[in-house]
N, C-alpha and C positions, 0 to 999 in steps of 0.2 A: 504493500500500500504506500505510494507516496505521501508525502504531509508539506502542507503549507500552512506558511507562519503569518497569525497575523495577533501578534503581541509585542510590537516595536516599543509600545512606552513601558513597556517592564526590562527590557533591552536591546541590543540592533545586533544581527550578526557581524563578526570583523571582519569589513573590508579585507580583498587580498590584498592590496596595496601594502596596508597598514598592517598584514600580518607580516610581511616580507620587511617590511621597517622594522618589527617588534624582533625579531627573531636574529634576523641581521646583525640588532645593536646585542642581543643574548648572548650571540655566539662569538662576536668581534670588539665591544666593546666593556672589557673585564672592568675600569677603575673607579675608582671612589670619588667624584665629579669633586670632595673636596684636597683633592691630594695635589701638589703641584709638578709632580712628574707626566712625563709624555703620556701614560692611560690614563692619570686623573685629569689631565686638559682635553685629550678626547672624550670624555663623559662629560666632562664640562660645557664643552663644544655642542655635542649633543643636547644638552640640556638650555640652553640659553638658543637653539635653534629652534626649538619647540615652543620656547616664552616666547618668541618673534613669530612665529606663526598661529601661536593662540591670539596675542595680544593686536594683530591685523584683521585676526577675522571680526573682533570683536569691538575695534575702534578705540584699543587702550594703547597705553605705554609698555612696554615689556616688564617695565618696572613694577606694575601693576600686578602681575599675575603671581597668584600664589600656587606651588603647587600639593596638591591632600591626594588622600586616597579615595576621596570620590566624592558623589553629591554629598552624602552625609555629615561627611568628614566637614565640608563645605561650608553647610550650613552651620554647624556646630562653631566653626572657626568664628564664624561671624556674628552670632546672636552668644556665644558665650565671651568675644573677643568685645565685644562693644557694652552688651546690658549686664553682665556681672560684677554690680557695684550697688552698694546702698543706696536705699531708697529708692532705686530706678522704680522705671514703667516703662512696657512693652506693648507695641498695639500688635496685632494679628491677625489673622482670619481661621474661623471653624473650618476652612476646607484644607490647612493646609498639608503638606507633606508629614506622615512621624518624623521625619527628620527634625523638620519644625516643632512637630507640637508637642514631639518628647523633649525635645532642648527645653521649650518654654515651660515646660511641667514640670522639670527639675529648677529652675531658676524660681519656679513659684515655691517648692519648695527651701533653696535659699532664701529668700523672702522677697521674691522681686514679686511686683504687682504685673499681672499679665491680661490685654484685655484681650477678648475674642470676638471677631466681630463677626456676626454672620450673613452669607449672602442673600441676594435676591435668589427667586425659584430660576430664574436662569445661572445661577450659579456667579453672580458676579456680585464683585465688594463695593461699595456707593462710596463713592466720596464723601458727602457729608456725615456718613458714622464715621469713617475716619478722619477728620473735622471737628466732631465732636468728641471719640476721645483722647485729643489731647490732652496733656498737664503740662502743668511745667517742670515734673521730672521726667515726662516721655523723655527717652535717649534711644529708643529703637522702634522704628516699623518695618515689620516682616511680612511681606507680601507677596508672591511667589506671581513667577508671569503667566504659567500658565497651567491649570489642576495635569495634573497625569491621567486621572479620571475619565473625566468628559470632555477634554482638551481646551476648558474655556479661557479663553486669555483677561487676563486683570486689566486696568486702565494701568500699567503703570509708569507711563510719563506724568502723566497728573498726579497719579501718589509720591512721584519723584516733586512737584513742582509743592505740593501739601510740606513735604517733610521739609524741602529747602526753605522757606515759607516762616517753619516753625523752630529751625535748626537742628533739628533730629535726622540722626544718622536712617537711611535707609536699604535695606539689603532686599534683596529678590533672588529667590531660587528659581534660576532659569535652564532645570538641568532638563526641562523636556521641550525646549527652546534652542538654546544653544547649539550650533551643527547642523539644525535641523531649516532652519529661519533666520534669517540676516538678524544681528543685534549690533548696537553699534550703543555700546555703555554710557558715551557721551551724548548721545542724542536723546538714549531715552532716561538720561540724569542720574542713575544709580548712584549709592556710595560702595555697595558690596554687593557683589551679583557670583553665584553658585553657578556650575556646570561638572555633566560627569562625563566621562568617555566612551562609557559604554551602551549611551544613547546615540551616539550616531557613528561608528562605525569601528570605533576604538576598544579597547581590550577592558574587562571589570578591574575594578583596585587603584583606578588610576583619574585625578581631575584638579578640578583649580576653583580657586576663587580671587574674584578681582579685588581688587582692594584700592580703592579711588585714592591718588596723593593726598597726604594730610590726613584720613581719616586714622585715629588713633585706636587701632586695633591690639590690643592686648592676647599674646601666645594663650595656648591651651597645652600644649607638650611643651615640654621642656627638655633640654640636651643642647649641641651643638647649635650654632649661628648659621644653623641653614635657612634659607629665603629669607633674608636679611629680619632675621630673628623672630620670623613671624611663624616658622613651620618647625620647631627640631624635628632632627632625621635624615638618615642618609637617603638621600633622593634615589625611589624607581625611577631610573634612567632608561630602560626598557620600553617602561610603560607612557613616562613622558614622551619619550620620542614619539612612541606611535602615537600617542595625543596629538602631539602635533601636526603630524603625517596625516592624521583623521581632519584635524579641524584645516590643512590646504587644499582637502578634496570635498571636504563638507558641501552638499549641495543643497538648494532652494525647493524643499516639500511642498513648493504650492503646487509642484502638479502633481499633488495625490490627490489633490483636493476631488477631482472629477469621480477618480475612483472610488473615493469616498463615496460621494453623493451617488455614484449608480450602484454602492453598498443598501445604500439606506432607501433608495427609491425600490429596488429589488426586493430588500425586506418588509420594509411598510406594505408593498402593493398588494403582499401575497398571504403576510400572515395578520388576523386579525387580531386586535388588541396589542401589537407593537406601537412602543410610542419611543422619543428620542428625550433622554433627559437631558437638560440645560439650555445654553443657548447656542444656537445655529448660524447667527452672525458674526459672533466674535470668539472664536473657538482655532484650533491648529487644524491644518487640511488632511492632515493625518485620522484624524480621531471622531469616535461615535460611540456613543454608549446608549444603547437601547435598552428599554425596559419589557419584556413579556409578562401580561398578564396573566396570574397563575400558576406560576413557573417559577422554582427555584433556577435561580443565575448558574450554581454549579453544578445543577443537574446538567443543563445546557452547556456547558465546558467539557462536560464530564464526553457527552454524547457527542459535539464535535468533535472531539480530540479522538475519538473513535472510530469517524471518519475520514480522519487524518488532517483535521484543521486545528490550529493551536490560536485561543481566544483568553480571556482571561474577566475575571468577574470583580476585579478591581485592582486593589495595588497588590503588586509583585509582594511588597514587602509585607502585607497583610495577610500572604498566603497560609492556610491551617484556619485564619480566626473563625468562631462561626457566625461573628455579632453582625449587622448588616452593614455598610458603606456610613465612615462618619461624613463622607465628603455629600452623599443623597439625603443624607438625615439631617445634614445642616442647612441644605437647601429647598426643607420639608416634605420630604414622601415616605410618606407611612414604610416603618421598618420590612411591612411584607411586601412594597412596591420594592424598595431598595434592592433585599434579598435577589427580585425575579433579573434584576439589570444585570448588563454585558455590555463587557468594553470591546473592542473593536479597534486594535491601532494599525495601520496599515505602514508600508515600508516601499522605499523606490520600486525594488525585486518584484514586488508585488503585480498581479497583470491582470487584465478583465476577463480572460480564462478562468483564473484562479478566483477574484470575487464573485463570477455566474456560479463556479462552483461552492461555490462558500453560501452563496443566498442559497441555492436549491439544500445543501446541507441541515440550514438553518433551521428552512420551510418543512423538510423531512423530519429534522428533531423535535423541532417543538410540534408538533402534530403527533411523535410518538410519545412524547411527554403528556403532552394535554387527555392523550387516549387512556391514560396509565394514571393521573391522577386523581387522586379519590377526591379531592377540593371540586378540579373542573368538570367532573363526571356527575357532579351534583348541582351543578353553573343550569 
């Protein structure tokens, strides 16, 4: 049985390119990028060739770029580098990433004040809650650009223009953006913006976070004076390079966009009671998350994956839980709507072959579900 992947926002497969980068520097570039002999200036090399190609694609300084072991690490650098002091206050949003919203639930812990703000039912954060809660100890707003979810994009040049406004630091977790979608740091105002690598084409373990001049970001590791003391640790040199190598092939997702939509035209036409959660207009061209009424989500995972389609019923990193989507619940649908939703991320590779067969797949499951259901057998 063949199988086709369509779960790009949980990860991307690696580029050949960039596995021939990765392996290349494995096998040929042995030194420790902080040693000043001829292998540790080759690693070094390496290493400051990849800040110049992350920090282009992105519209920063090379100086700017930190590099972590991936989104999480990311975020953590920057909501523990900025808001871990007395008496702060943090804004946020209910949708965001665990990366997020475990940072911030440890910092409440510590005793930071943390607010949460929640969306509209299309999934988007209003400017004027965030507006309104400010203090005058905010020092951090956390607002990711775009859910992993439902792929809804945040406003966040206006929340950049809010914080600047207010003088609060602002970060955005743009790791299901980045590589994927032109970003240009400068234009859309950040103070800290998150990316991981193995969202578009780059290897797991490996990512960065920008870090705007000036902004006084406080370590989280401790050890050596790597990334001019903002990261200790001896740099994946490996893994950075084919970062790099990922983010100078990185291409423009909007033309998934089509694909998408003849996903969701496909599915709406044929099965009854599919609906799409969030909003439609301002969303990644990649992404769709449909709700089936009646229908657990991971039944419908379970059944395509059997068919040889790989989908996915929310975040990657959520996999096992059994609680429903906090990202549908913050956007209010009832816990057994949530439950019945499915993501949907599509990938370049991706071909109208493969999404005609993915609708009929669908069409097929959920019609053997709904027949098998003791709920809709009684509908």
């Amino acid at each position: 049985m063949q199988h086709y992947y369509f779960d790009h926002n949980a990860t991307t497969p690696v580029a050949p390119e960039v596995l021939r980068d990765l392996t290349q520097t494995l096998a040929e570039v042995c030194g420790n990028a902080s040693s000043i002999h001829y292998y540790g200036q080759a690693a070094k090399q390496r290493l400051e060739n990849a800040r110049r190609q992350i920090a282009a694609r992105m519209g920063a300084d090379p100086r700017e770029i930190v590099f972590t072991s991936g989104g999480t690490e990311s975020d953590n650098l920057a909501i523990f580098g900025i808001a871990r002091r007395e008496s702060a206050h943090v804004i946020t949003s209910a949708i965001e990433h665990p990366a997020v919203l475990n940072a911030c639930a440890q910092l409440e812990r510590e005793g930071t004040e943390v607010t949460y703000l929640p969306p509209t039912g299309d999934g988007i954060v209003q400017l004027d809650d965030i507006k309104r809660a400010l203090r005058p100890s905010t020092v951090l707003i956390t607002i990711m650009h775009a859910n992993n979810e439902t792929g809804v994009v945040q406003p966040v040049r206006e929340i950049s223009e809010i914080a600047r406004s207010a003088g609060v630091v602002f970060h955005s977790d743009g790791v299901q953006v980045a590589g994927r979608l032109p970003v240009n740091v400068r234009e859309i105002g950040v103070d800290l913006y998150a990316i991981s690598g193995h969202k578009f084409g780059a290897p797991k373990g490996v990512g960065a976070l920008y870090v705007r001049k000036g902004v006084p970001l406080k370590p989280i590791l401790f050890g050596g004076h790597h990334e001019r003391d903002r990261r200790a640790g001896t740099e994946n040199v490996p893994g950075i390079s084919a970062l790099g190598k990922a983010a100078g092939l990185a291409s423009d997702w909007t033309q998934i966009a089509p694909l998408r939509d003849r996903l969701e035209r496909g599915i709406l036409g044929s099965i009854e009671g599919a609906s799409i959660n969030g909003s439609t207009g301002h969303r990644l061209p990649n992404t769709t998350n449909i709700r089936f009424d009646g229908i657990e989500g991971e039944a419908i995972v379970i059944a395509l994956d059997l068919r040889g389609y790989a989908v996915s019923s929310g975040s990657a990193c959520s996999s096992g839980a059994v609680e429903p989507s906090h990202v549908l619940l913050a956007m209010g649908l009832k816990p057994e709507d949530a439950r019945s939703s499915v993501r949907f991320s599509l990938g370049p590779e991706n071909t109208e072959a493969e999404v005609d067969g993915l609708i009929a797949a669908v069409e097929a499951s959920v019609a053997h579900l709904r027949r098998i259901s003791p709920v809709m057998s009684h509908v």
